[in-house]
N, C-alpha and C positions, 0 to 999 in steps of 0.2 A: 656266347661260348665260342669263343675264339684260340686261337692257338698257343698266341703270344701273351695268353691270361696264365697261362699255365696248370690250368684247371686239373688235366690228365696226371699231372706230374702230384697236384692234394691226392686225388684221391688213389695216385699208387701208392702215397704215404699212409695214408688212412686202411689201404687195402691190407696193410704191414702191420696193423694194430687194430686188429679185428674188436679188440672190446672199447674201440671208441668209437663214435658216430658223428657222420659227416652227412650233411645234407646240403644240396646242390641245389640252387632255384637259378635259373636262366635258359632263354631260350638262344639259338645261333644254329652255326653249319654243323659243330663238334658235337651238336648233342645226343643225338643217337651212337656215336661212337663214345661219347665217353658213359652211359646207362650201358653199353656193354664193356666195359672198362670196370663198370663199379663193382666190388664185393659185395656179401651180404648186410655189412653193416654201412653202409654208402647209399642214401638214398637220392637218386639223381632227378628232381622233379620238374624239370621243365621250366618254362616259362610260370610263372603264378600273379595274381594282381595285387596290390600293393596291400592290402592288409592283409594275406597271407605271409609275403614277404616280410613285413613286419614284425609279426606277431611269431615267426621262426627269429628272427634276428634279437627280439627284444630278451626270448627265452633262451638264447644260445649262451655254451658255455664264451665262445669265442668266438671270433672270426678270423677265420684262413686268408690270407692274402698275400697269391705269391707274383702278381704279376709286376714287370716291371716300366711304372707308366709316369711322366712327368706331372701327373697331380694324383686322382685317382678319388673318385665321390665317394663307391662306396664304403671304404676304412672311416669316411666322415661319419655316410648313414650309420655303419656300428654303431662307433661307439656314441651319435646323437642317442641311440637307444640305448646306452648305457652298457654295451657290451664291448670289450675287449680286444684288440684286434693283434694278431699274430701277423708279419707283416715279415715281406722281402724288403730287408733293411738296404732299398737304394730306387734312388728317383725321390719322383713324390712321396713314397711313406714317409721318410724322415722327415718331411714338413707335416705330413697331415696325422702321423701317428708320435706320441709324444710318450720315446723307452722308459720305460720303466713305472711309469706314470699312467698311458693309458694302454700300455701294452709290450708287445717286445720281436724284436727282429731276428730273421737268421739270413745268415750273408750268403748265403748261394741256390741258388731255383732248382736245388735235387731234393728227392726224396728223403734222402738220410737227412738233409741238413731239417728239415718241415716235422721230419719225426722227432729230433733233439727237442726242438723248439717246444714243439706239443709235451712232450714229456718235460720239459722245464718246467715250462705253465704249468701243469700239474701238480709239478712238486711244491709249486710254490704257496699249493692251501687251496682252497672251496675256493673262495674269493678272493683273487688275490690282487684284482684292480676294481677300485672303488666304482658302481656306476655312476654316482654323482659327478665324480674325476670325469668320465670319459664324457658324458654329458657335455659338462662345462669345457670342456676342450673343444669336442665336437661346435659349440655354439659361436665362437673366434670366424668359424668358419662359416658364421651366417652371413645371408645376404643384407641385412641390416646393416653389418657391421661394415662391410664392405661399401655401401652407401655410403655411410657415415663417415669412412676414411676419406673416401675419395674424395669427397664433396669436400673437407677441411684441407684437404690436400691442392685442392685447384683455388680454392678461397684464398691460402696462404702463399700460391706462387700467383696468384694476380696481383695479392697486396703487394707481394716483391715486388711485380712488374712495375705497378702503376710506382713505387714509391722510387 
């Protein structure tokens, strides 16, 4: 829980829409400041071990994601659990979150713009991105695959080399 996550700035949005729920799981320097930050419906919990984490992420309507970072793992972890990810449309989300498909963007790190966003989502129905979708998107992003490219990739500029 760092600064440049923009974590303060979710949950002053969230603080603004009292009847939705926002749960916080990481530990850092900001987290005592942002559990006093949070409203009543904000639950700020800390650091948690990986199937906690989990098993909040798998059940979430979404995932908030307003920081702005040249790749960014966890919009992957979402939506590998098949959840949805609300995402600062700039840096790495626009590679790792796919609009409209496995989620959706709002173009500036305020609060108003994170509430629009949320309330779009919304509007858009119970479910309105497949978890299958975000799955298979999230999976592009495995290490395997990554393997697999690279390895055809150095095969195929040796073949050039040698040939």
């Amino acid at each position: 829980m760092v600064a440049y996550k923009k974590i303060d700035t979710v949950i002053e949005a969230f603080n603004q829409m009292p009847d939705k729920n926002l749960i916080v799981i990481g530990g850092g320097p900001n987290l005592e400041a942002y559990r006093k930050l949070a409203g009543s419906n904000v639950s700020v919990m800390g650091y948690q071990p990986f199937d906690v984490l989990k098993e909040k992420m798998q059940h979430a309507k979404a995932f908030v994601f307003a920081a702005d970072e040249d790749f960014g793992m966890i919009p992957i972890e979402a939506q590998s659990c098949g959840t949805p990810v609300i995402a600062y449309g700039h840096g790495g989300s626009l590679e790792t979150v796919c609009g409209g498909k496995t989620g959706l963007f709002f173009k500036e790190q305020t609060v108003q713009a994170i509430i629009k966003s949320v309330k779009e989502f919304e509007a858009m129905g119970q479910q309105p991105f497949s978890p299958i979708e975000c799955r298979k998107w999230a999976e592009g992003f495995s290490e395997e695959r990554f393997k697999k490219e690279i390895k055809e990739f150095v095969e195929q500029k040796y073949k050039e080399f040698k040939s």
